[in-house]
Backbone bond lengths (Angstrom), bond angles and torsions (degrees), N, CA, C in turn:
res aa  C-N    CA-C-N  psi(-1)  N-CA   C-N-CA  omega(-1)  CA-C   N-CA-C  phi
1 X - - - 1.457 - - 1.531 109.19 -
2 X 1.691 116.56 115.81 1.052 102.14 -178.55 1.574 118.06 -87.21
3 X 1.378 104.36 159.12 1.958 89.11 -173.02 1.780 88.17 -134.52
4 X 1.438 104.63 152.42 1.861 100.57 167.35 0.972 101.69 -148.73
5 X 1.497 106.58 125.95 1.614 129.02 -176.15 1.599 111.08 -94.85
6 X 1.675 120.24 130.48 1.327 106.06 173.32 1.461 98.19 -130.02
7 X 1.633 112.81 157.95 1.188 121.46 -166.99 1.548 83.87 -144.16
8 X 1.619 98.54 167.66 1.640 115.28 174.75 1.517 107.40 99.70
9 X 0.938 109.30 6.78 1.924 89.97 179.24 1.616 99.99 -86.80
10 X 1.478 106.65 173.04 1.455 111.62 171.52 1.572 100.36 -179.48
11 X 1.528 112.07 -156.37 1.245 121.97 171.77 1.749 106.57 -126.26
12 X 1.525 91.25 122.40 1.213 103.61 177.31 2.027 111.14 -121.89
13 X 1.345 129.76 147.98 0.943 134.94 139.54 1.928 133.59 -39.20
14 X 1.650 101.02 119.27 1.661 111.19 -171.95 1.730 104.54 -40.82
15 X 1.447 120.26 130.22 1.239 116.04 -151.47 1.465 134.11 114.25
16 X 0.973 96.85 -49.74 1.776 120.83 -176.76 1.429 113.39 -56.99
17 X 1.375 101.88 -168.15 1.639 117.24 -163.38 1.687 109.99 -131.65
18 X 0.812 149.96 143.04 1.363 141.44 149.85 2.038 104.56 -146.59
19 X 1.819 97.28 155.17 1.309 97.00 179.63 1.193 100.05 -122.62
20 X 1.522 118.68 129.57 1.804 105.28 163.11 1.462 113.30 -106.37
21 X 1.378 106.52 163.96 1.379 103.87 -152.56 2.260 81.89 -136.15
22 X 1.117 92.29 144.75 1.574 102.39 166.02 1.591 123.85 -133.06
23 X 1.107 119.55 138.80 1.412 99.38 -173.73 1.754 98.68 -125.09
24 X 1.393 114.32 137.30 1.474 98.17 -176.95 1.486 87.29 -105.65
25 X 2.056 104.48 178.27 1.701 112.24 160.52 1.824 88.80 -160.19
26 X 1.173 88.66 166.53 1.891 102.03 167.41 1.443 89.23 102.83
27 X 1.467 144.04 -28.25 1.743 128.38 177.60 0.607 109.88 -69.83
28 X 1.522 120.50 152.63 1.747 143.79 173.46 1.372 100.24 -99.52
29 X 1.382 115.87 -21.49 1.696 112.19 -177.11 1.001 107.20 -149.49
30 X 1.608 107.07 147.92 1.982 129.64 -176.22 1.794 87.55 -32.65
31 X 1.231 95.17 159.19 1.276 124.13 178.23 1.810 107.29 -80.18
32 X 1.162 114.99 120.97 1.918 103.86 165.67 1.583 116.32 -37.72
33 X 1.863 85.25 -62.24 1.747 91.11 179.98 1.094 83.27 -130.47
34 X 2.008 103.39 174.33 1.501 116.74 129.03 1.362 107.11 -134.62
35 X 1.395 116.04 -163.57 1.159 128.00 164.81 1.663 113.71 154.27
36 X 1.489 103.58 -143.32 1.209 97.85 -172.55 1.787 119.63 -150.81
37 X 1.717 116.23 116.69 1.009 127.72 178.04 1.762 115.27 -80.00
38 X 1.251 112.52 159.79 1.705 115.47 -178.95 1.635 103.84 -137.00
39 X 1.870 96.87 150.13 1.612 78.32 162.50 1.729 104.08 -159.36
40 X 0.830 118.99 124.82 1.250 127.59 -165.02 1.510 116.71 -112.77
41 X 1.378 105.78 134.18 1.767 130.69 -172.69 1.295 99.32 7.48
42 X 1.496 148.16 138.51 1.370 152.00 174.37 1.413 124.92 40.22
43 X 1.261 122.27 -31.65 1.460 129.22 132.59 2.035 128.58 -15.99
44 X 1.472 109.44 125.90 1.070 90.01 173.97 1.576 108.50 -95.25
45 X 1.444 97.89 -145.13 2.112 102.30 -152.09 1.819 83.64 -102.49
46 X 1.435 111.79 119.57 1.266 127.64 161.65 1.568 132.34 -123.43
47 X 1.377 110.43 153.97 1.461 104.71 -162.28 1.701 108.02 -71.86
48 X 1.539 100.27 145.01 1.740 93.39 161.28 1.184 113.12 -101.21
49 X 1.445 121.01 -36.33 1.556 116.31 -154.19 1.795 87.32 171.35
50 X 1.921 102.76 125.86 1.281 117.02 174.92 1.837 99.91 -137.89
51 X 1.170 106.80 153.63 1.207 124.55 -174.33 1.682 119.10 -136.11
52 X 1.216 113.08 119.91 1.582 120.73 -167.47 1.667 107.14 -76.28
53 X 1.307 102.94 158.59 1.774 85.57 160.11 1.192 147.30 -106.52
54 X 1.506 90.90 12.81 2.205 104.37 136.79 1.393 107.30 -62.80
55 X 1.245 133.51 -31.67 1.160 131.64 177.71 1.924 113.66 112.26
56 X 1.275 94.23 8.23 1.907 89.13 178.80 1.531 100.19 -89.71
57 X 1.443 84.05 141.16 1.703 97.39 -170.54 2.002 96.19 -106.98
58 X 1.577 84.62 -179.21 1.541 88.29 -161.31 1.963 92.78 -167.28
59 X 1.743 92.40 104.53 1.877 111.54 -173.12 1.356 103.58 -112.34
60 X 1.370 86.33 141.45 1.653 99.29 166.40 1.494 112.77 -63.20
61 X 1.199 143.38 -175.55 1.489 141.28 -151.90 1.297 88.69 -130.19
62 X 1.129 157.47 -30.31 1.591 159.10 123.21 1.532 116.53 -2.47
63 X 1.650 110.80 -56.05 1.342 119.47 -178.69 1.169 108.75 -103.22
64 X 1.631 135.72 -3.09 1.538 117.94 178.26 1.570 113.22 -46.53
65 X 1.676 119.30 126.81 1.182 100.15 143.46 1.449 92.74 105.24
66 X 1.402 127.74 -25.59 1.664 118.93 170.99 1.612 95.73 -112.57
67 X 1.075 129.78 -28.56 1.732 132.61 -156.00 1.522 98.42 -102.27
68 X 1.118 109.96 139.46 2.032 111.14 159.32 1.481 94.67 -132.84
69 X 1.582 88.48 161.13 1.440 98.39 -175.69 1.507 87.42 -132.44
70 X 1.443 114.99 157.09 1.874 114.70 173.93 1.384 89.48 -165.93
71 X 1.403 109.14 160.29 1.786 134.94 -168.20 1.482 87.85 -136.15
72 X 1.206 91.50 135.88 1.772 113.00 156.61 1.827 121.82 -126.61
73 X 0.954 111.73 87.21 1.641 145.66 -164.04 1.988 80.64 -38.20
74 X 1.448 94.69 -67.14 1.499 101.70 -168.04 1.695 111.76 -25.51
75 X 1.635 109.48 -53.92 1.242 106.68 -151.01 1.906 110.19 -120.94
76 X 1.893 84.96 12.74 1.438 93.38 179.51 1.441 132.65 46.04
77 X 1.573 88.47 58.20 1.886 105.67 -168.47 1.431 90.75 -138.70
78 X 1.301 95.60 160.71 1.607 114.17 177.26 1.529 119.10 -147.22
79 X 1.236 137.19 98.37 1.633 139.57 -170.98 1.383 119.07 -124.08
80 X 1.489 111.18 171.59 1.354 129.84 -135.22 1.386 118.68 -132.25
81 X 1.212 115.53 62.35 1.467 110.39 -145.10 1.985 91.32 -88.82
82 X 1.244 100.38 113.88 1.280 115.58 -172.40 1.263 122.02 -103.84
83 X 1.793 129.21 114.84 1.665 117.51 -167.87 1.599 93.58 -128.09
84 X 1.263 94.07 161.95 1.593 109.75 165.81 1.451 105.67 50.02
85 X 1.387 102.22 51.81 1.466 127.29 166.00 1.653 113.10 -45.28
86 X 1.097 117.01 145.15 1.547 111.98 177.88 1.938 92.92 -137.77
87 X 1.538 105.14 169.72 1.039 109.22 -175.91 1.622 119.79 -78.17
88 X 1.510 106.87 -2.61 1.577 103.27 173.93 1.347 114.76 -108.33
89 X 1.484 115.58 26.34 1.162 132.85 173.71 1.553 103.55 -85.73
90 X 1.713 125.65 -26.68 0.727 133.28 -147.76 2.110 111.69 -84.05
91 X 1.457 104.11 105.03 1.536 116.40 -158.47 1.587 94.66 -147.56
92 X 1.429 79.78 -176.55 1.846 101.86 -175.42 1.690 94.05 -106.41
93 X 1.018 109.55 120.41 1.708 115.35 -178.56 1.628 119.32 -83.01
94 X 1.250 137.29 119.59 1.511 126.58 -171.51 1.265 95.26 -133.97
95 X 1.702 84.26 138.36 1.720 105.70 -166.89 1.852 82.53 -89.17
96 X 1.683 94.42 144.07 1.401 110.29 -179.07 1.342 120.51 -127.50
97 X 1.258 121.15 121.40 1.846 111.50 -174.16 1.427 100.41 -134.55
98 X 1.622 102.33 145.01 1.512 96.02 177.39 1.829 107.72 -136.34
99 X 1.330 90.79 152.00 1.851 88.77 -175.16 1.611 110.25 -178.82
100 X 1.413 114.94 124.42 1.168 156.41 -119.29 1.671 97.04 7.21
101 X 1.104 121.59 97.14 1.281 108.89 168.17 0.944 150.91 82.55
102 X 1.632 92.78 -11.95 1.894 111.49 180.00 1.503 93.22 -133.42
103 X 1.756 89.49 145.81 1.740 93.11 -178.02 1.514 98.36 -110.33
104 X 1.406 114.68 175.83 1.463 114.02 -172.86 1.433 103.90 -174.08
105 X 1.274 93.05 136.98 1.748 132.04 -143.40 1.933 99.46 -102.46
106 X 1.342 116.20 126.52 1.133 113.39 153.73 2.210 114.95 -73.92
107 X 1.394 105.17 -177.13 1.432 103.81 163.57 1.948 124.05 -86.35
108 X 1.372 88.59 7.87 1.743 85.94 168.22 2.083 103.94 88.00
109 X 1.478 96.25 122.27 1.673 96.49 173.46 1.714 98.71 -113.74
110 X 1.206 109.11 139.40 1.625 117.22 174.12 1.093 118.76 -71.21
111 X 1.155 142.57 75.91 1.922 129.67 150.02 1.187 137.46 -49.41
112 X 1.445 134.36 101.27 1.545 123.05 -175.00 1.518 94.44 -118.38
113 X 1.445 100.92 136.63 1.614 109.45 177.36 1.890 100.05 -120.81
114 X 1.584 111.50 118.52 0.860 141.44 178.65 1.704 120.43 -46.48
115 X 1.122 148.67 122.61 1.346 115.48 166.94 1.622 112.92 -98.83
């Protein structure tokens, strides 16, 4: 049973920094992808930033350029190192992993960016 835990959300001020962190367990094998979907008040669930495990990543056009995303195979984590936060950044963050075919959902971390 795979499970993925994410930690790091909070409330930060427009500007700011936050890191999210995911931790998966229950795979027998590297992940295809992971990364990370958002979805905010009436809004549906859209991608921010996914990363393969060749390592080519793949950003929404919103976050190019302030957001990174990186996987560490070793310890089967995936995070979000997020800058120059703005207030419509501000969503429920879900750690996302996919492998053979089935995708799989953390329970969602809250980000609110302040103005």
């Amino acid at each position: 049973q795979v499970q993925l835990v994410e930690s790091g959300g909070g409330l930060v001020q427009a500007g700011g920094s936050l890191r999210l962190s995911c931790a998966a367990s229950g795979n027998m094998f590297a992940f295809e992808r992971l990364g990370w979907y958002r979805q905010a008040p009436g809004k549906q669930r859209e991608l921010v930033a996914t990363v393969a495990y060749g390592g080519t990543t793949d950003y929404a056009d919103s976050v190019k350029g302030r957001f990174t995303v990186s996987r560490d195979d070793t310890r089967d984590t995936v995070n979000l190192q997020m800058t120059s936060l703005k207030p419509e950044d501000t969503a429920v963050y879900y750690c996302y992993a996919y492998l053979r075919r089935n995708s799989y959902w953390g329970q969602g971390t809250q980000v609110t960016v302040s103005s």
